[in-house]
MIVO-496454 format. One record per residue (C-alpha): residue number from 1; residue in three letters; chain; x, y, z. Coordinates in pm, 1 decimal. Layout:
N
<rec NUM; ALA; A; <X; Y; Z>>
...
//
This chain:
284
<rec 1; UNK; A; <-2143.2; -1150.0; -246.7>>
<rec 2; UNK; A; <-2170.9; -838.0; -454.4>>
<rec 3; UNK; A; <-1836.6; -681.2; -434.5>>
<rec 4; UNK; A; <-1771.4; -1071.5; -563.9>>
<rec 5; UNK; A; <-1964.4; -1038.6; -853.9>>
<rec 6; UNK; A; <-1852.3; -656.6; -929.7>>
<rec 7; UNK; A; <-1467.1; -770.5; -885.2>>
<rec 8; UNK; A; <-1597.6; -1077.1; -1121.0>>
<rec 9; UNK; A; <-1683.8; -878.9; -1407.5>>
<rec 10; UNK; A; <-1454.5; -589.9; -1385.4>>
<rec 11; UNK; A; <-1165.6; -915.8; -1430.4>>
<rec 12; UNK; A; <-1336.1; -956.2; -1753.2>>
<rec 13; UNK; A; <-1345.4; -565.7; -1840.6>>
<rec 14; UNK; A; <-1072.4; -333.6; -2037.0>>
<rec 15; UNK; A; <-936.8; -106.7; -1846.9>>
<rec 16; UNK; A; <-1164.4; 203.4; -1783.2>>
<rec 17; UNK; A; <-1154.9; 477.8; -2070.7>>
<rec 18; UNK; A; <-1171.2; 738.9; -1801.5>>
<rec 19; UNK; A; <-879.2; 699.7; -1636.1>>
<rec 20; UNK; A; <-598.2; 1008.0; -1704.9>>
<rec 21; UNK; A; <-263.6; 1037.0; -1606.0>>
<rec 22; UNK; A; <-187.4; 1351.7; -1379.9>>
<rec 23; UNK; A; <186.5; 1498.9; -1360.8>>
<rec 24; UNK; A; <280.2; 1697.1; -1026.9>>
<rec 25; UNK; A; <625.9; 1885.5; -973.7>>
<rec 26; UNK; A; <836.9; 1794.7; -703.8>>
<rec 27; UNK; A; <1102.3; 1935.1; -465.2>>
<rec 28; UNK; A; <1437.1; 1877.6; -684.7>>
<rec 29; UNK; A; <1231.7; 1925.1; -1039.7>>
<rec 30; UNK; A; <1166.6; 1560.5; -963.8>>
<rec 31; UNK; A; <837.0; 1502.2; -1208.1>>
<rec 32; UNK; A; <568.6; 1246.5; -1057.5>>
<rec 33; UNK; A; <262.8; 1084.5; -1244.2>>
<rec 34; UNK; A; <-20.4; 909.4; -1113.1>>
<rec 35; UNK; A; <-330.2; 779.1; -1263.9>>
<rec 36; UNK; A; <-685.6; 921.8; -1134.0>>
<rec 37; UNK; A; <-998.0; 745.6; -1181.3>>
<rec 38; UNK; A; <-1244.1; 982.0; -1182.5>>
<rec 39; UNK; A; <-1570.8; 906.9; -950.7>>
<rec 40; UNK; A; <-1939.5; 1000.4; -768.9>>
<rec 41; UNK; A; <-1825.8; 1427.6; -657.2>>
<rec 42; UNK; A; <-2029.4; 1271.4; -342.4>>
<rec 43; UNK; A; <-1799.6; 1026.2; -255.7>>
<rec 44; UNK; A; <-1437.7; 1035.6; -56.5>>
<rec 45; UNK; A; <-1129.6; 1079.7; -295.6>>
<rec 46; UNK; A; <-900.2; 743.4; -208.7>>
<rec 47; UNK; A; <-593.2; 819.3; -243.5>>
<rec 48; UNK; A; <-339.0; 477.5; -281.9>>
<rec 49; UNK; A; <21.4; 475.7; -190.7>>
<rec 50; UNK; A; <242.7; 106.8; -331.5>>
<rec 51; UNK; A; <441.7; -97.7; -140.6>>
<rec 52; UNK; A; <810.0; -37.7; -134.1>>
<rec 53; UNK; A; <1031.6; 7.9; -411.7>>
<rec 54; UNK; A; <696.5; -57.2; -611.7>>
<rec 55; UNK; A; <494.7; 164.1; -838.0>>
<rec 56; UNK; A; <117.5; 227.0; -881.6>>
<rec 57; UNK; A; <80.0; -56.4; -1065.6>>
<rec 58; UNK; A; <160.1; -336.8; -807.3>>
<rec 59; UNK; A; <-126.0; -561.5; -811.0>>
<rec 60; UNK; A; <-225.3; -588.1; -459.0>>
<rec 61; UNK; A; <-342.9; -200.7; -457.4>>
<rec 62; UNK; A; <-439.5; -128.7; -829.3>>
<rec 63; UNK; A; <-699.8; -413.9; -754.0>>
<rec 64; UNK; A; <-847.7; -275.7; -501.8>>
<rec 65; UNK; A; <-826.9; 83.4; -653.2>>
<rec 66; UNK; A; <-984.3; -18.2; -961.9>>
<rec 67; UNK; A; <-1265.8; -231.9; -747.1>>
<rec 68; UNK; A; <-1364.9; 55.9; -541.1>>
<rec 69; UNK; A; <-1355.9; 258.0; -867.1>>
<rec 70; UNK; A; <-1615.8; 24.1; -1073.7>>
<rec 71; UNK; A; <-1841.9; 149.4; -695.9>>
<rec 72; UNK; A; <-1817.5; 469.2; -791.8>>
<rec 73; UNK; A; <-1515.0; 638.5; -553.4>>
<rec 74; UNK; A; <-1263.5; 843.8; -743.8>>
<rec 75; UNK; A; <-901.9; 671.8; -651.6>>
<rec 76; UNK; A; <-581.5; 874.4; -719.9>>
<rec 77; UNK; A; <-263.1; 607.7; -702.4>>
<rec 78; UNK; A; <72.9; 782.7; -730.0>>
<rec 79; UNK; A; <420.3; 608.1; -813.2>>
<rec 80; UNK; A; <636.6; 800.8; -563.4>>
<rec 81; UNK; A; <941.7; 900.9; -766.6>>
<rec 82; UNK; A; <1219.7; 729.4; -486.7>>
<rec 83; UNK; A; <1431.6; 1045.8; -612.5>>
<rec 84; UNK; A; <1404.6; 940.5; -974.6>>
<rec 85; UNK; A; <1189.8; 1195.7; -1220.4>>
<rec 86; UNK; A; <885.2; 1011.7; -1392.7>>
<rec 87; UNK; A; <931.5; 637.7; -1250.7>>
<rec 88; UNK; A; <772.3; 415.4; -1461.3>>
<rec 89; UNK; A; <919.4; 48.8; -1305.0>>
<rec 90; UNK; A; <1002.0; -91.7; -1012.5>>
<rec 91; UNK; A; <1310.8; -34.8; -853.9>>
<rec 92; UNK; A; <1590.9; -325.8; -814.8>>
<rec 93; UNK; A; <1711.1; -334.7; -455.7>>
<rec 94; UNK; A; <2082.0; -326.2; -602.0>>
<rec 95; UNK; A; <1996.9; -19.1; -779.7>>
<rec 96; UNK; A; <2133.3; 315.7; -595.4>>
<rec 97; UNK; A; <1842.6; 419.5; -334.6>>
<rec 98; UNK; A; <1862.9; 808.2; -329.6>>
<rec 99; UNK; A; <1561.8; 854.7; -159.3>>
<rec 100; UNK; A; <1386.1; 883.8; 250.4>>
<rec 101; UNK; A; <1077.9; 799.6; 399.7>>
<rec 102; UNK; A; <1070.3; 1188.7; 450.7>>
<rec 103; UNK; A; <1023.9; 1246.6; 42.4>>
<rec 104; UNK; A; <809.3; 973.2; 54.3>>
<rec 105; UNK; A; <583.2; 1163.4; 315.2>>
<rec 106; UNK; A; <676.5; 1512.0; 120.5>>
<rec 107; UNK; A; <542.6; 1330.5; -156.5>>
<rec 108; UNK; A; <203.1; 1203.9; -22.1>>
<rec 109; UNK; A; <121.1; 1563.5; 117.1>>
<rec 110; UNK; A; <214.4; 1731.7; -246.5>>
<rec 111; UNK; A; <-63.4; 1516.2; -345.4>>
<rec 112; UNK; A; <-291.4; 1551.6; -140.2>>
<rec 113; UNK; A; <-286.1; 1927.6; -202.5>>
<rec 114; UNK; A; <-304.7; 1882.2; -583.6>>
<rec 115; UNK; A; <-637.8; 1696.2; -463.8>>
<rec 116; UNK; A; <-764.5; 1974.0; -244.7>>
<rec 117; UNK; A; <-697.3; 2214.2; -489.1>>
<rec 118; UNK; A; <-886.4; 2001.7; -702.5>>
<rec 119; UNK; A; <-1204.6; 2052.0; -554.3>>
<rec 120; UNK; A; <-1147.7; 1676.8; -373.4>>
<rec 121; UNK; A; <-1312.5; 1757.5; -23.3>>
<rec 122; UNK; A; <-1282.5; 1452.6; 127.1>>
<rec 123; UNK; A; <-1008.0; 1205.9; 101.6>>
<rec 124; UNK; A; <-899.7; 914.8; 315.6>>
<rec 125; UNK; A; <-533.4; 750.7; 248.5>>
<rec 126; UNK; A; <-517.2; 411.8; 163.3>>
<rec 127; UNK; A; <-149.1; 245.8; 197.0>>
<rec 128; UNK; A; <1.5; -132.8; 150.9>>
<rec 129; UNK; A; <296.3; -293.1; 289.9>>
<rec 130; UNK; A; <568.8; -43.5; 344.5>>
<rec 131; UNK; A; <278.6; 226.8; 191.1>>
<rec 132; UNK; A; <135.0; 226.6; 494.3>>
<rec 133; UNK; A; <459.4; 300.7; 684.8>>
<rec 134; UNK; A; <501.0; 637.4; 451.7>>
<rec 135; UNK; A; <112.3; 658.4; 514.5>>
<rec 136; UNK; A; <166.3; 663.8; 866.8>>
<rec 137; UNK; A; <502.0; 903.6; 820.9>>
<rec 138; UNK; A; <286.1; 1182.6; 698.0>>
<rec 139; UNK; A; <42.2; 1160.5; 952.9>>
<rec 140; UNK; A; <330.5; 1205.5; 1214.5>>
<rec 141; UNK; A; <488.2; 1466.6; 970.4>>
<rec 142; UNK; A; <219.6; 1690.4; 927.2>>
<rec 143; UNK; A; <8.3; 1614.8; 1193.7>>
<rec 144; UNK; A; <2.4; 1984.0; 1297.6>>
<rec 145; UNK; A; <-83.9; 2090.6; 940.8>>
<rec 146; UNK; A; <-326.7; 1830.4; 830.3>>
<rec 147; UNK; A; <-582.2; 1937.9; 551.8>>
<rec 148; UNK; A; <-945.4; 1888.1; 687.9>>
<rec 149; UNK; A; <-1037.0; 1701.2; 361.9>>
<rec 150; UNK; A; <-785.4; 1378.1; 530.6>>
<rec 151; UNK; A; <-1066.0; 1216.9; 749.1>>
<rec 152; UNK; A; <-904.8; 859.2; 772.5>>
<rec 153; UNK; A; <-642.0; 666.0; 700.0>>
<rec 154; UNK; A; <-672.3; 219.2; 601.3>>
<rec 155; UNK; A; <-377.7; 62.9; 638.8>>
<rec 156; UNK; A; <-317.3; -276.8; 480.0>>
<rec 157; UNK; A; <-27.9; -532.3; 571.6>>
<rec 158; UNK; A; <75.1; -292.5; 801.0>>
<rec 159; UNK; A; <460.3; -362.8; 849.5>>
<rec 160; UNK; A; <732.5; -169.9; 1023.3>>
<rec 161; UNK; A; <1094.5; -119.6; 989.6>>
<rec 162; UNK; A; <1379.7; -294.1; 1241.7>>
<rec 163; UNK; A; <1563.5; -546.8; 1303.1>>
<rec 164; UNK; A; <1430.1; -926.3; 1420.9>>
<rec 165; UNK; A; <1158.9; -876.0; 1121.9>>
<rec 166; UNK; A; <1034.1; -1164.2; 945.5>>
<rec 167; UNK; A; <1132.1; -1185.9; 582.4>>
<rec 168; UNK; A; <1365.7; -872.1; 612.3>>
<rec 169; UNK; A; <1731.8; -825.3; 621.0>>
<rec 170; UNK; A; <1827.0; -535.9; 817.3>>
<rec 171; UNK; A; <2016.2; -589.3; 1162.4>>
<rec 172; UNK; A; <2097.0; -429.0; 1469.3>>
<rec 173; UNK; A; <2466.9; -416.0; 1307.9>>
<rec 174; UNK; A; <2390.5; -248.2; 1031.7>>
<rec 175; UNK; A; <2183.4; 44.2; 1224.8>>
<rec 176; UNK; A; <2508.1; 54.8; 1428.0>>
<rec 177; UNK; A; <2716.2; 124.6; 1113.8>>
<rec 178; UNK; A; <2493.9; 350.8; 918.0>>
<rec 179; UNK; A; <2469.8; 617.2; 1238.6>>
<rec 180; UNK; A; <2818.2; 566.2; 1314.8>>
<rec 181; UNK; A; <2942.9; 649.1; 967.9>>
<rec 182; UNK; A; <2691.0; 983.8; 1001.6>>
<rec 183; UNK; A; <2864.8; 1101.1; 1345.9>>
<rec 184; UNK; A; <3190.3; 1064.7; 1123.2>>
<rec 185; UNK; A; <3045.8; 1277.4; 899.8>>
<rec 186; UNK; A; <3003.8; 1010.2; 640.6>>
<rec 187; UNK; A; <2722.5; 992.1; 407.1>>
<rec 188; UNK; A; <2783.8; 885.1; 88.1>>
<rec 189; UNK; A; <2590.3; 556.8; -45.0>>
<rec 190; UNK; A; <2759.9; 183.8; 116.9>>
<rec 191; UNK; A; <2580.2; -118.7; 111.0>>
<rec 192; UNK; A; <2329.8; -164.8; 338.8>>
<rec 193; UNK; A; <2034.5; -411.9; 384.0>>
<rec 194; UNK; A; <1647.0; -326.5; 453.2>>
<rec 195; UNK; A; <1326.4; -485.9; 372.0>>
<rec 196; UNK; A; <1328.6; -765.9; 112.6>>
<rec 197; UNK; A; <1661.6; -663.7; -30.6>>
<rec 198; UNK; A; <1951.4; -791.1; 95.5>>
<rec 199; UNK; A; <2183.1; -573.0; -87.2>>
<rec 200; UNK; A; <2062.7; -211.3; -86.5>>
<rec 201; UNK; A; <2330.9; 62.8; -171.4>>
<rec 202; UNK; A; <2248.7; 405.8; 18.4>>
<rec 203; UNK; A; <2309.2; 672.1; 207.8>>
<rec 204; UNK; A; <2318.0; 636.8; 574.9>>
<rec 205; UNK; A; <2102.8; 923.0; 656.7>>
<rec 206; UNK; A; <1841.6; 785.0; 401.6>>
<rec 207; UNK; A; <1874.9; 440.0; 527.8>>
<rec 208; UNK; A; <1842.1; 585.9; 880.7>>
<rec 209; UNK; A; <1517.7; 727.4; 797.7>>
<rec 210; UNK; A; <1329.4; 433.3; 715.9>>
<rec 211; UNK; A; <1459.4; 267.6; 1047.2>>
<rec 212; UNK; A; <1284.7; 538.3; 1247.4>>
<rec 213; UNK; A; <974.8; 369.8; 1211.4>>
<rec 214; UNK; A; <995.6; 113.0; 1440.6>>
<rec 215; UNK; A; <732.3; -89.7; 1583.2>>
<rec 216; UNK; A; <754.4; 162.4; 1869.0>>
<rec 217; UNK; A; <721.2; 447.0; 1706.1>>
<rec 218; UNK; A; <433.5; 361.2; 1509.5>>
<rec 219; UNK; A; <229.6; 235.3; 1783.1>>
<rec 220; UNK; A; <270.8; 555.5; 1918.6>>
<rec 221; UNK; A; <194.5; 727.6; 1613.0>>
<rec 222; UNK; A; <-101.6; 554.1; 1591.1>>
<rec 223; UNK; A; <-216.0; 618.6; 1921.7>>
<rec 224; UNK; A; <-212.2; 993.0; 1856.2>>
<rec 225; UNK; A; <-276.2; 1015.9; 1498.6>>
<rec 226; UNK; A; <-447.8; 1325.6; 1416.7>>
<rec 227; UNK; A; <-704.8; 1111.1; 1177.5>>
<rec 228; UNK; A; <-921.2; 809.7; 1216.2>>
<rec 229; UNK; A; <-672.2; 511.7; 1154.4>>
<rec 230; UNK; A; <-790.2; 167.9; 1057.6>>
<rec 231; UNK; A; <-533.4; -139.1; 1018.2>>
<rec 232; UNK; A; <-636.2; -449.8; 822.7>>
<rec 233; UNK; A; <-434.9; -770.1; 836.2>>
<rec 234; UNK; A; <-438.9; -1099.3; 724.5>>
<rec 235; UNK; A; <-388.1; -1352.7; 961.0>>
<rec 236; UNK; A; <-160.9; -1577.8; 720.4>>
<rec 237; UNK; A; <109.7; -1275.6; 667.3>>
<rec 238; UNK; A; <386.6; -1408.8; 728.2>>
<rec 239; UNK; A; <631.3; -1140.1; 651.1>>
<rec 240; UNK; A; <512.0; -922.3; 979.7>>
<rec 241; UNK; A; <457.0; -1203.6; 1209.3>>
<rec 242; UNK; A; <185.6; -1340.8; 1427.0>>
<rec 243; UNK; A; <331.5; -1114.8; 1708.5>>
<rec 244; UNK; A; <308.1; -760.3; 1491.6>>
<rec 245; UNK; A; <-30.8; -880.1; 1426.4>>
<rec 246; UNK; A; <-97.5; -885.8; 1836.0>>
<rec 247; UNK; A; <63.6; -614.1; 1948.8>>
<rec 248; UNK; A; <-150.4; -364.0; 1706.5>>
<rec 249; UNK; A; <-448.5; -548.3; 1835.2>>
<rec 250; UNK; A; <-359.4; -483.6; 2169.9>>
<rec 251; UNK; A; <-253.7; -105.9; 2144.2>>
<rec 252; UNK; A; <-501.2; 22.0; 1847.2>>
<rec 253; UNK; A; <-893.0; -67.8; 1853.9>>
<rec 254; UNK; A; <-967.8; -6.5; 1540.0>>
<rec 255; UNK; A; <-754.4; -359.9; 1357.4>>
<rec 256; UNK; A; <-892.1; -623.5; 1108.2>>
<rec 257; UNK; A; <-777.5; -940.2; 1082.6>>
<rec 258; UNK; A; <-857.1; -1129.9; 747.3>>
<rec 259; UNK; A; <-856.9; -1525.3; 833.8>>
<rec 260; UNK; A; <-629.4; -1706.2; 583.2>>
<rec 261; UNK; A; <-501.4; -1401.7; 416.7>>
<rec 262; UNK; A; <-134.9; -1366.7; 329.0>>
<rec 263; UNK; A; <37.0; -1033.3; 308.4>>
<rec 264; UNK; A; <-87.7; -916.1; -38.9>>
<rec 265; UNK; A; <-445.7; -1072.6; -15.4>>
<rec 266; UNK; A; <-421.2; -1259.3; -310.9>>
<rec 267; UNK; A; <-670.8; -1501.8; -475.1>>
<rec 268; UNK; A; <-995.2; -1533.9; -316.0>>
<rec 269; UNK; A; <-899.6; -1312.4; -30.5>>
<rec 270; UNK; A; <-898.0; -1005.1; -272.6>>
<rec 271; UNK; A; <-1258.4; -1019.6; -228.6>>
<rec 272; UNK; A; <-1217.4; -1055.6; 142.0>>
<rec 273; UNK; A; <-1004.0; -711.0; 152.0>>
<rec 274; UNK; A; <-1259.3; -529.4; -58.8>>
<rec 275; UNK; A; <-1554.3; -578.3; 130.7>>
<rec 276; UNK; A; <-1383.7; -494.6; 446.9>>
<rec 277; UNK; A; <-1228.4; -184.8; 259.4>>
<rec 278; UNK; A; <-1582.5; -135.6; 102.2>>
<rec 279; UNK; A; <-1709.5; -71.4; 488.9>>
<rec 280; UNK; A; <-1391.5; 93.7; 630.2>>
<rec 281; UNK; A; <-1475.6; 358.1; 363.5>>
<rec 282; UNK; A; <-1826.1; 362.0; 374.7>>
<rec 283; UNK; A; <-1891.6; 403.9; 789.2>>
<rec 284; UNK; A; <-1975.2; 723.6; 912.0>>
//
């Protein structure tokens, strides 16, 4: 009933005066921003990553950033630059997609040593959607080189790339093409299809990347994952499926299933999502 209240008034509230906008450097003089709300120095840094082709601003995690804000956690919420130098939109799925899951992941661990060298000590990673699919690439990237300030990891919507996928358009045919156009020694950008986009121009080895986080995979990156993972669902989503939903529950102990939620936890559910975050974040 509280975080109802505090997510209540905060609705009514301008935007916090403290907030600044941080600029990092990255590989390819690539220039990223994100926005840091500044918090209690005794409480974890949460560090958001957006759903696909998003930026920091997608409603579903600036929300819940600004929520757990207003209780006093410092949130850092990055628009990963998908290869293009100081993002500030969304990018079309006809647009040219020069960018990997890997920079994505090179990305996430840039930040999270800007925040280390910050002084942040703690910080747990909080993804949606696809988000949580780079979250859960640069656990398996770096898992040998993990900062101890990344205690845990919350994963929201939770999806994974493949074919058979509700609401996505990538097929078994077009994983066939894009690796048999890189044995050719092909990889310039052709027209592909992942996600919610049903025309997405790329490169195959780029396209290739996202499809190596299969449902597979990331049950077993889950199983070993180097940090405390937590997945939170809502039973309603139906853009991963009632069986996604089941198979984490089987394979990972630590899963939350929202009743009635959809996949972006919308209307009253946002409250729903931020008390279960609120205790996620909060448990020893």
């Amino acid at each position: 009933m509280l975080h109802r209240l505090l997510l209540g008034l905060l609705l009514l509230l301008p935007p916090t005066l403290q907030a600044k906008t941080v600029h990092l450097t990255m590989p390819g003089d690539r220039v990223a921003s994100a926005e840091l709300l500044p918090g209690d120095t005794d409480k974890p840094l949460l560090l958001f990553v957006h759903a696909f082709l998003q930026t920091r601003n997608f409603p579903t995690g600036k929300r819940l950033a600004e929520s757990l804000n207003e209780e006093g956690y410092p949130t850092l919420s990055p628009t990963l630059t998908l290869g293009i130098s100081d993002r500030q939109s969304s990018l079309p799925c006809e647009s040219l997609q020069l960018h990997s899951i890997d920079q994505e992941a090179e990305e996430i661990q840039l930040w999270v040593d800007w925040a280390v060298q910050h002084g942040y000590r703690r910080i747990q990673l909080i993804g949606h959607s696809a988000g949580s699919v780079s979250v859960v690439a640069y656990l398996d990237r770096y898992a040998d080189s993990l900062p101890d300030a990344v205690t845990r990891a919350i994963l929201i919507s939770l999806t994974h790339f493949g074919p058979n996928r509700p609401a996505a358009f990538e097929t078994a045919e077009l994983v066939t093409r894009a690796r048999q156009l890189l044995e050719q020694g092909r990889n310039e950008p052709v027209e592909l299809a992942l996600a919610f986009c049903e025309k997405y121009p790329a490169r195959p080895s780029d396209y290739l990347s996202y499809l190596n986080y299969s449902a597979e995979r990331i049950q077993t990156i889950l199983a070993e994952s180097p940090v405390e993972t937590h997945v939170v669902l809502g039973s309603k989503d139906f853009r991963i499926g009632q069986h996604w939903i089941e198979r984490l529950k089987t394979h990972s102990a630590r899963v939350r299933v929202i009743e009635g939620a959809n996949h972006f936890f919308d209307q009253s559910h946002e409250f729903d999502l931020l008390d279960t975050v609120s205790e996620i974040i909060e448990a020893p």
